[in-house]
C-alpha positions as CSV (number, residue, x, y, z in Angstrom):
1,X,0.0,0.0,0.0
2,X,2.7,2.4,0.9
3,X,4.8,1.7,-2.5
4,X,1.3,2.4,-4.0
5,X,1.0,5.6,-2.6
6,X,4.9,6.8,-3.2
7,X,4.2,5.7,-6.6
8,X,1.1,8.0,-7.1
9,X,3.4,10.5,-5.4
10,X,6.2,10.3,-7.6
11,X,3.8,10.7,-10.8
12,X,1.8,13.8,-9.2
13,X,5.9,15.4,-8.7
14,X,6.3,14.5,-12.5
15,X,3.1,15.7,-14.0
16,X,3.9,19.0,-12.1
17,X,7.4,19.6,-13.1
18,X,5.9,19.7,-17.1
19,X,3.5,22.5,-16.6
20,X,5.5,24.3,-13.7
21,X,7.3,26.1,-16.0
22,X,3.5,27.3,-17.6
23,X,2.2,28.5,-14.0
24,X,2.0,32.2,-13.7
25,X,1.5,33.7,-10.4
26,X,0.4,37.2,-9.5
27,X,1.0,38.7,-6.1
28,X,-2.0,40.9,-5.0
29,X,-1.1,43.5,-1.6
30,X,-4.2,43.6,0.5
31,X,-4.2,46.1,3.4
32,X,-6.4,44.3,5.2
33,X,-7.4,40.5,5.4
34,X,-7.1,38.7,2.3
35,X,-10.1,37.1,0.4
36,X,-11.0,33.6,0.8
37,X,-10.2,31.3,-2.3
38,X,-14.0,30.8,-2.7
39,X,-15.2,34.4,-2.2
40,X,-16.6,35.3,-5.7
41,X,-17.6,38.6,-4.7
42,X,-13.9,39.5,-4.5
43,X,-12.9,38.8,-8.3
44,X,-13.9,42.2,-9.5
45,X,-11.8,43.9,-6.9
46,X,-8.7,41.3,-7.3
47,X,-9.0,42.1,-11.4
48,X,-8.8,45.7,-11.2
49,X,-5.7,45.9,-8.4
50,X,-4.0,43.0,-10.8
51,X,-4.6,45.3,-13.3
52,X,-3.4,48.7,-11.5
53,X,-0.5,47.3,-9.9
54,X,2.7,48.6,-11.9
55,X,4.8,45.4,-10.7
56,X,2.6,43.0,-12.0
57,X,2.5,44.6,-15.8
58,X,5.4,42.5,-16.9
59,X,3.8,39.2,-15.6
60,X,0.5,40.1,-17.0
61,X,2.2,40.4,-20.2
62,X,4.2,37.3,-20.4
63,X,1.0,35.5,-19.1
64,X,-0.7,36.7,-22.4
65,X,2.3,36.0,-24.9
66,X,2.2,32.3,-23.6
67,X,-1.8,31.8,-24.3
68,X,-1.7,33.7,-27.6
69,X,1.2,31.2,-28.2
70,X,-1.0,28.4,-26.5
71,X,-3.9,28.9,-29.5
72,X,-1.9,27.4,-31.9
73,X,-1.5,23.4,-32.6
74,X,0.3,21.2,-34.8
75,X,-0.8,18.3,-36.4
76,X,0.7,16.3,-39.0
77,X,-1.2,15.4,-42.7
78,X,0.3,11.9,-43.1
79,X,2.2,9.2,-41.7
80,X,5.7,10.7,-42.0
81,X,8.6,9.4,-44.3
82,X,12.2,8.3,-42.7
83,X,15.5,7.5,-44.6
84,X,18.8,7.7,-43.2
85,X,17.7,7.8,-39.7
86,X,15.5,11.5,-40.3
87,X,12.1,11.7,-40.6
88,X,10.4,14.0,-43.2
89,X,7.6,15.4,-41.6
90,X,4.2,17.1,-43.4
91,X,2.2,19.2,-41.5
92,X,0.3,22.2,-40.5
93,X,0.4,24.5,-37.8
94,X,-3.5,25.7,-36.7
95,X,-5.5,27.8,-34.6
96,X,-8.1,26.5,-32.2
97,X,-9.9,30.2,-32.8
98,X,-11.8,29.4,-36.2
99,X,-12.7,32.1,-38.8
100,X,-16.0,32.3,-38.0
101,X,-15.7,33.0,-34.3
102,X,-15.5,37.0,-33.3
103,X,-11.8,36.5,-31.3
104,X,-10.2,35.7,-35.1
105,X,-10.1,39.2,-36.6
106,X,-8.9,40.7,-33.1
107,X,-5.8,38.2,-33.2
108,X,-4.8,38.1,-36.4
109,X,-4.5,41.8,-36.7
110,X,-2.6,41.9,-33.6
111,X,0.3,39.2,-34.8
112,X,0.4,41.1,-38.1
113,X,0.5,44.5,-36.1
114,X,3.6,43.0,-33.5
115,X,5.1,41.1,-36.7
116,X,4.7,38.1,-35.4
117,X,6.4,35.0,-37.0
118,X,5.9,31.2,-36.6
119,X,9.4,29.2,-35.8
120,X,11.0,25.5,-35.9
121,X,13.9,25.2,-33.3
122,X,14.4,28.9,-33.4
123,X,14.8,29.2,-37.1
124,X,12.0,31.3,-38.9
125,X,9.7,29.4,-41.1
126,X,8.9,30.8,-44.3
127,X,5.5,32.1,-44.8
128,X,3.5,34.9,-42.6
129,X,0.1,35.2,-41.1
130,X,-0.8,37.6,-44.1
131,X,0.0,34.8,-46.4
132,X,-2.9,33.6,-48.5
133,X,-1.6,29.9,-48.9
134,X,-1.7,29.8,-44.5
135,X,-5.2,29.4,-44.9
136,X,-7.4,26.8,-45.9
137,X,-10.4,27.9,-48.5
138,X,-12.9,28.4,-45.3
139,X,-10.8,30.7,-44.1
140,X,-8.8,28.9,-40.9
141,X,-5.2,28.9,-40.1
142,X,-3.8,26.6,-41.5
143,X,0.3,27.5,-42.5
144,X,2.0,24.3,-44.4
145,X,5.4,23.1,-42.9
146,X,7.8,20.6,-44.7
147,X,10.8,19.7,-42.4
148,X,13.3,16.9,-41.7
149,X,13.9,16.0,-37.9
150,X,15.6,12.8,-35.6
151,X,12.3,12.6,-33.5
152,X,12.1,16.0,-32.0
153,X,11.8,19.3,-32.3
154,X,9.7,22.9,-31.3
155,X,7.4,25.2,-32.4
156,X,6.9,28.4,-31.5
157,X,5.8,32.0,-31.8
158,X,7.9,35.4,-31.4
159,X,6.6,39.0,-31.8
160,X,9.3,41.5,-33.4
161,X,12.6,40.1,-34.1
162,X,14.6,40.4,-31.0
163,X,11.5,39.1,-29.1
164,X,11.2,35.8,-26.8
165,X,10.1,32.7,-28.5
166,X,7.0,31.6,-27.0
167,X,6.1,27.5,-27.9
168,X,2.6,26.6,-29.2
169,X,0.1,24.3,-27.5
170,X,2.0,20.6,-27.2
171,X,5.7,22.0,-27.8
172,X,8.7,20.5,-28.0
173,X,7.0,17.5,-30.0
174,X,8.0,13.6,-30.6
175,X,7.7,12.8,-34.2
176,X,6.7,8.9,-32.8
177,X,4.4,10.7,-30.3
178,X,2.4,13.3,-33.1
179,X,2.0,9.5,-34.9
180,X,0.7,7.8,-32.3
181,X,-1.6,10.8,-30.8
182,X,-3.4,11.2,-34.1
183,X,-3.8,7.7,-34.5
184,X,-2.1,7.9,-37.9
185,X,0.1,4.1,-36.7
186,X,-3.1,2.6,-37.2
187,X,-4.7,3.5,-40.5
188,X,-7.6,0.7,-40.4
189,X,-8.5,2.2,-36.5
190,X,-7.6,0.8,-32.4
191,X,-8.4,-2.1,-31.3
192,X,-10.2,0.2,-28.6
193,X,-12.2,2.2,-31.3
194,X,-10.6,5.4,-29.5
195,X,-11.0,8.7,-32.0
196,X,-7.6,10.3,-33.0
197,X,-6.8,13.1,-30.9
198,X,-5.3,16.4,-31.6
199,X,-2.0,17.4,-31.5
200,X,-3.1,20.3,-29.3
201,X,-4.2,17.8,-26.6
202,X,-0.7,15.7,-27.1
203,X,1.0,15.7,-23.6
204,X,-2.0,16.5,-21.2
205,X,-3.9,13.3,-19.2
206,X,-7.6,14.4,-20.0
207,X,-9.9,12.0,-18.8
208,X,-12.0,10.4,-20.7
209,X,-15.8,10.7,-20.5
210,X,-18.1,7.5,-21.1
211,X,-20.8,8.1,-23.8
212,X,-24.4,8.0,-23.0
213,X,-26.4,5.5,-24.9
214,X,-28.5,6.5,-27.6
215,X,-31.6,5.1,-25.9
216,X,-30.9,6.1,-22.1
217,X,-28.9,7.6,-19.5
């Protein structure tokens, strides 16, 4: 029982030390007694201090490069290619904000506006988000990228040229890991009949909800 429970410990420390580093923590002054955790009245109050506090600004702003950065996915269009020990990998970074939702306009027209570019390992890729061919005929992101990799390797998006490299949703990625997330190992579908999941999911223990049947709860 006690290995059990070290065990369950030991995975807990683990699963914390990957998003850690994605935790963002901003330290609100309170004169008097601080508000409880579940006091809801509070969050107006605790917004506009956040918001007013001149020590917090840089926080607040890296907070918001890393979810901008956190929209975007990757997800390959076919089972990739290796020769001579390097994969050649097909595939297309997206949005999870669609064309048709009010939030696109607004963030497009601030990456164009902060001159944002899209990058593998720190090397720009070619292409822009005013570039016709990154989106698909509906509309959606959708920016093509051809590389050759070992296994792994990151994604991620930087404003201005000098600026910090922020990684999209599921970065650094596994080649082997992309295959086996999106189910494309097993063209003719799991022995589990589990859907293919998206690369934006790849790295996170979700859990999975049971399906009600058709005829009753």
């Amino acid at each position: 029982m006690r290995d059990k429970s070290i065990r369950r410990a030991c995975k807990t420390v683990g699963r914390m030390a990957q998003i850690l580093h994605k935790v963002h923590r901003l330290n609100v002054d309170f004169e008097g007694v601080e508000p409880r955790l579940d006091d809801a009245k509070s969050i107006p109050e605790l917004i506009s201090r956040t918001q007013a506090d001149p020590r917090l600004a840089a926080s607040i702003d890296e907070a918001v490069h890393c979810l901008v950065a956190s929209l975007f996915y990757f997800e390959l269009d076919a089972p990739p290619d290796r020769h001579n020990g390097k994969y050649s990998v097909i595939g297309r970074v997206r949005c999870m904000i669609r064309r048709s939702e009010p939030a696109f306009e607004r963030l497009f027209s601030d990456l164009l506006a902060g001159s944002a570019r899209l990058a593998m390992d720190d090397w720009p890729i070619v292409g822009s988000f005013e570039d016709p061919s990154s989106f698909e005929k509906d509309g959606n992101f959708a920016m093509r990228i051809a590389m050759e990799t070992d296994d792994r390797f990151t994604l991620s998006l930087r404003r201005g040229k000098d600026a910090r490299a922020y990684g999209i949703s599921g970065s650094p990625f596994s080649v082997q890991k992309l295959v086996t997330m999106q189910g494309l190992d097993a063209p003719f579908g799991r022995a589990d009949h589990r859907k293919r999941t998206r690369s934006w999911s790849y790295g996170v223990d979700l859990p999975q909800a049971k399906r009600r049947r058709a005829g009753g709860i």
